[in-house]
N, C-alpha and C positions, 0 to 999 in steps of 0.2 A: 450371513456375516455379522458379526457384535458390531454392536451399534458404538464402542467406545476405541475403534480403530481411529487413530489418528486421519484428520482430513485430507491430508495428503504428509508427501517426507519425500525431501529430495538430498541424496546420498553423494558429495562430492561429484556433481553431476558438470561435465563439461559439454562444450561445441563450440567448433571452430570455424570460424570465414574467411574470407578472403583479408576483409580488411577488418574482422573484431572475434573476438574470441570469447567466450562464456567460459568461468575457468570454475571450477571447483565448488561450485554453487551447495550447502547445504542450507535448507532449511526444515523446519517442522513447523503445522499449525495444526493443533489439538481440536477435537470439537468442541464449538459456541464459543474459538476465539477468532475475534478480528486481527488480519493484519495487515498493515500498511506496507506495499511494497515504494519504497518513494527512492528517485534517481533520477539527475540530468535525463533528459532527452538523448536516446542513444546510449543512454547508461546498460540496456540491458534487461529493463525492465518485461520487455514485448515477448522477446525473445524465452525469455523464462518464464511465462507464462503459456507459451505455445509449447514450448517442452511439455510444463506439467498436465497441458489438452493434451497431447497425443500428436499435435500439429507438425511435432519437428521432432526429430529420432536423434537421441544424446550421443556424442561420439564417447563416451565416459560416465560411469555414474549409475545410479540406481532410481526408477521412481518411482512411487506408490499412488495412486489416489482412492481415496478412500477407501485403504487395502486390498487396494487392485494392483498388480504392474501391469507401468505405462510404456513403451504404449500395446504392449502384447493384449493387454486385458480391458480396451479404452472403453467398447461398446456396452460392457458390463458395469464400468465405474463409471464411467459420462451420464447415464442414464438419471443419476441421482446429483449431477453438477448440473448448474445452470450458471450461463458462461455470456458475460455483453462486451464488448470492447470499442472504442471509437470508430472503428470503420466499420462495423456491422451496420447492413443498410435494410431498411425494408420494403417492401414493395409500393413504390410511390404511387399507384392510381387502386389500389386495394383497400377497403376499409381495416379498422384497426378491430371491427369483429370477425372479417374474414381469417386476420390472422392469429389471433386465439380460437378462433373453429377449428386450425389448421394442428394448431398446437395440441390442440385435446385430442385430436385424431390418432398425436403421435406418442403422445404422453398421457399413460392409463392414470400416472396420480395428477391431472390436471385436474385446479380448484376451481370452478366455475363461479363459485358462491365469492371467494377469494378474489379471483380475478374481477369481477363486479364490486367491489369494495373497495380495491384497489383503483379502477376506473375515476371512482369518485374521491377518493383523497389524492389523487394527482392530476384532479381535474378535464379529465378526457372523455370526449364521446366515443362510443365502441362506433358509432354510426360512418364518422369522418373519414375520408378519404387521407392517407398516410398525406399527401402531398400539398394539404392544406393546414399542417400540422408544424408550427417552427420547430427551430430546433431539438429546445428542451425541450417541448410535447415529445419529440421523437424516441429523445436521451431516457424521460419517463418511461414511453412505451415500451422501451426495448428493456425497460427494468419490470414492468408489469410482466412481460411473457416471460421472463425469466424467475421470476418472485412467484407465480401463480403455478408454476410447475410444484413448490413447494420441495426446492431439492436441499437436501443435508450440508451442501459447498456450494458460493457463492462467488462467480470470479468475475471481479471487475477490473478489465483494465483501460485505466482511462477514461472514466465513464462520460466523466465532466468535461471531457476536451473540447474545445472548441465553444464552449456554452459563455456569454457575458456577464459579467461579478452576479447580480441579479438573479440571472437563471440557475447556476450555478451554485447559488443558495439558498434558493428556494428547492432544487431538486436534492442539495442531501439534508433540509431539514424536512423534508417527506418522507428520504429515505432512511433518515434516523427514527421516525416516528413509525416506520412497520418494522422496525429492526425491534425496534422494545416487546414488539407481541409476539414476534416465534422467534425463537433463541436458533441461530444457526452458524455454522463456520463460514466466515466468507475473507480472499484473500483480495485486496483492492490496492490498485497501482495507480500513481498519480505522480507528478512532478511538482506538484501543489503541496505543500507540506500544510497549511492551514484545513484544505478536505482531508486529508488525511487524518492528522491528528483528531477531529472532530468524532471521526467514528470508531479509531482502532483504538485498540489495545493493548497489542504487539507493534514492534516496529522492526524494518527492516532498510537497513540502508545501501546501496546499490550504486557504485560508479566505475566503470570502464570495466565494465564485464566482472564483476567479482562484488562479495557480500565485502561489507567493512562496520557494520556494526549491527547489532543485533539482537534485542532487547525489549522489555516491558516498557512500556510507553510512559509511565510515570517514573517507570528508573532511570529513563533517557534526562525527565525534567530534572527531578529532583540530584542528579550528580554531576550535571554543568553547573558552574558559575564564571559569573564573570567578577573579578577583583579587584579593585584596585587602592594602591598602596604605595608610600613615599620611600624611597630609598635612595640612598649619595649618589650624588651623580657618576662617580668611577666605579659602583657596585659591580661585580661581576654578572654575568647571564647565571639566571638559574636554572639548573636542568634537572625539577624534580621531574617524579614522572608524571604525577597527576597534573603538571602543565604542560597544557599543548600550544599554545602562541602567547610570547609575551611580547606586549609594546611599549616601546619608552619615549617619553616627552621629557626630557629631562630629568629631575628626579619622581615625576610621577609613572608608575608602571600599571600595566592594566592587564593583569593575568587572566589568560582563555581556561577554566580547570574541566577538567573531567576526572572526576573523583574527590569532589567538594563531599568532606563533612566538617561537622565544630571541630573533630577531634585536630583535622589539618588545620583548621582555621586559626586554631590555638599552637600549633605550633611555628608560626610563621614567626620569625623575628624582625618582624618590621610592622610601622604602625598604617593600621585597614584604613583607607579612607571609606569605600563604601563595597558590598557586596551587592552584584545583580544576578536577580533570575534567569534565562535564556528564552528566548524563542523556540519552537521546532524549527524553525528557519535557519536562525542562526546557530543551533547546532547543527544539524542536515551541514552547511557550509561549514562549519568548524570541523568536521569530524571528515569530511571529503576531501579538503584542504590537506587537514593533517596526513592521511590518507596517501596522497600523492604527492608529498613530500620524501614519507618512505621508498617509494617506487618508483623504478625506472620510467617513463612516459612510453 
């Protein structure tokens, strides 16, 4: 198979439950891009991830992973994913060498030399018993046996759950520092917009079962603003398009934009008191918001 097949492609891909529905999901992620899957809790995020494993069978839709169909062709494309998610456990009275033994047993391109270098930048004994290992040792481990496979797609969902501010940053400033040395596609899902942003590149944003924005990570930043600006107090509501919430305090107004540039900026007929930059935070919330304004609940 050519090595320049998209890392996965998901085709207006639905499934439906009892009480949530995944509706018309497309995404793409190219090779040696990162993407941030980020959405409420319950958003969808899990759920779309186990679709593109093979885990859950799409009532609608098409998927590929690394120009394989899923899930008819999983064992074939899995092979070359390497896949961690918060409730993966591992064997708690096992050493953490029995379970890269185990690993290379099953996996012909397992890096031995790899996975020992990796031991030592994420501070672990191969010797230790899993059950004397806190959390984030764990959240690490479970990133070593999956990194040392040396696979082409990388899926994390949720890696960092449950880890405290601390651990939580010390494990993706590790895992940004192996990321600089093999260039590979990995898609990572978080509710955390702060991990996210840190390692992606792409972004993807996710609430009540459906995509609602979709984008380069720098063109998320750079086309929010926040604005604000004096206008009469009996002004009318403005309803350009590139505003998505505006607030009034009297005659100060504080415009939400998406789709800020000079060339809008200049044509505003009222005088700017000040322009701000945005958060991935507070877009994530401006852009979900807005979101579910358009839409029935």
């Amino acid at each position: 198979m050519s090595t320049t097949a998209t890392a996965f492609e998901m085709k207006s891909v639905s499934k439906a439950f009892r009480f949530f529905s995944l509706e018309d999901i497309s995404l793409t992620l190219e090779p040696g891009q990162v993407m941030g899957l980020v959405g409420p809790n319950g958003a969808g995020k899990s759920t779309s991830i186990r679709l593109l494993m093979g885990l859950l069978t799409p009532d609608a839709g098409e998927i590929r992973l690394l120009g394989k169909a899923m899930p008819q062709q999983q064992p074939a494309a899995k092979a070359d994913v390497g896949f961690v998610s918060d409730d993966m456990r591992l064997l708690q009275h096992a050493t953490l060498q029995w379970h890269m033994d185990f690993m290379a047993n099953i996996y012909p391109g397992w890096d031995a030399a790899y996975a020992a270098l990796l031991l030592k930048r994420f501070g672990l004994k191969a010797a230790q018993p899993v059950k004397g290992l806190s959390t984030g040792e764990q959240a690490k481990a479970l990133l070593l046996l999956a990194l040392a496979r040396r696979p082409r797609l990388l899926v994390l969902d949720e890696p960092t759950s449950g880890l405290d501010p601390v651990a939580r940053h010390e494990l993706l400033t590790e895992f940004m520092d192996v990321l600089r040395d093999d260039a590979r596609s990995i898609l990572f899902s978080s509710h955390n917009t702060v991990d996210v942003e840190r390692i992606s590149d792409r972004l993807c944003f996710i609430d009540r079962g459906r995509v609602v924005a979709n984008d380069d990570t720098g063109a998320f930043l750079e086309r929010w603003r926040r604005v604000q600006l004096r206008l009469p107090a009996d002004a009318p509501a403005w309803t350009q398009p590139e505003i998505v919430h505006c607030e009034r305090d009297g005659s100060l107004a504080t415009l939400t934009v998406d789709g800020f540039s000079d060339d809008w900026l200049a044509r505003l007929a009222a005088p700017v008191q000040a322009v701000q930059r945005m958060s991935l935070e507070e877009i994530f919330v401006a852009t979900v918001m807005h979101s579910r304004e358009g839409r029935p609940s």
